[in-house]
TITOR-76729 format. One record per residue (C-alpha): y, x, z. Coordinates in steps of 0.02 Angstrom, whole numbers, plus 32768, in hexadecimal, padded with zeros to 4 digits. Example, Ala and Ser with C-alpha at 12.3 -4.5 7.8 and 13.67 -1.06 7.14 Angstrom:
// TITOR-76729
7F1F826781867FCB82AC8165
//
This chain:
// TITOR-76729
C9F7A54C1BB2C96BA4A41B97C8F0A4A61C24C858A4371C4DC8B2A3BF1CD5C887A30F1D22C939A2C61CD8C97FA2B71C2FCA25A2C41C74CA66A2F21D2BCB1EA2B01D5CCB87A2FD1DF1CC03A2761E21CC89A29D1EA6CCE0A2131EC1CDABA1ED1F1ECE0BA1621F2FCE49A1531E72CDCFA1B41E10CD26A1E91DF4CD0FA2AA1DB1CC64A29E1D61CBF2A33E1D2ECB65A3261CA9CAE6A3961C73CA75A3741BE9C9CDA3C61C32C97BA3B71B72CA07A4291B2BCA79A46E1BBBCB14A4141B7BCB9DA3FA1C0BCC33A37D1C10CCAAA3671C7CCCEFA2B51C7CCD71A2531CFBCD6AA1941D17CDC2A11E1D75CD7AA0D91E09CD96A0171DF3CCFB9FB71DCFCD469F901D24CD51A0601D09CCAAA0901D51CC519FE41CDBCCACA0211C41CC5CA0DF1C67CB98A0981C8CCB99A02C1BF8CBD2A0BE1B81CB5FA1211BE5CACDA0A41BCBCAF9A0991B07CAE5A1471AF6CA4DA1711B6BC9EFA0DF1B6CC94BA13C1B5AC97DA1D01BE0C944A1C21C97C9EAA2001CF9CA07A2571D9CCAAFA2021DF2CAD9A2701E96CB6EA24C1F04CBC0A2751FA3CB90A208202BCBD0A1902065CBC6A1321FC1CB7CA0881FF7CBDFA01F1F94CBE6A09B1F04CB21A0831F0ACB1E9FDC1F0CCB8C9FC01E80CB28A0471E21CA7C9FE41E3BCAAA9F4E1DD3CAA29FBA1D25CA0F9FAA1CCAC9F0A0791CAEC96BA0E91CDFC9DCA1141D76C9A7A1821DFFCA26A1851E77CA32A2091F07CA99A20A1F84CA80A28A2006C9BBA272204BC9A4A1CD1FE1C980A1A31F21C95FA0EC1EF1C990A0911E4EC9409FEE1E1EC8A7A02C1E87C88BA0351F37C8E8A0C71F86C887A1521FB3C8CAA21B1FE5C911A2821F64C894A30B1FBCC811A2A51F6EC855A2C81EAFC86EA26D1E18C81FA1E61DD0C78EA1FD1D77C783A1F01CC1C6EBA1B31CA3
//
């Protein structure tokens, strides 16, 4: 079921050695997927510029497990509207602030 949310689209990644199990939900129409990717930085570049193409427009919720420093890094180079938390901190192309704090605004 749609509801009024902050993000277009909210992604659970947990992350091992080898492969990245990635949950989306679609908060405009409640659509889930379940999608696996490799975790080389050729694998995870392939999966944010499909994921770019597709939701260019959408502001996107990223959470992880922590620690992910690297994984956050690496993540803060693509040009989305990429709100990353990880445990207690969000950040994206912006300063990063507490994920207590919310979203983004959309002004």
């Amino acid at each position: 079921m749609p509801t009024n949310h902050p993000y277009e689209l909210v992604i659970g990644l947990d992350r091992s050695d080898r492969k990245a199990d990635l949950h989306l939900i679609d908060t405009r129409t409640g659509k889930v997927q379940k999608q696996t990717v490799a975790t080389s930085p050729e694998a995870l570049h392939d999966w944010l510029a499909q994921l770019r193409q597709q939701q260019s427009q959408a502001t996107v919720a990223l959470c992880l497990e922590q620690p992910a420093a690297n994984l956050i890094v690496f993540l803060e180079t693509y040009s989305l509207r990429l709100w990353i938390c990880a445990g207690k901190i969000c950040g994206g192309p912006w300063p990063r602030r507490s994920c207590s704090n919310g979203p983004p605004s959309k002004a």
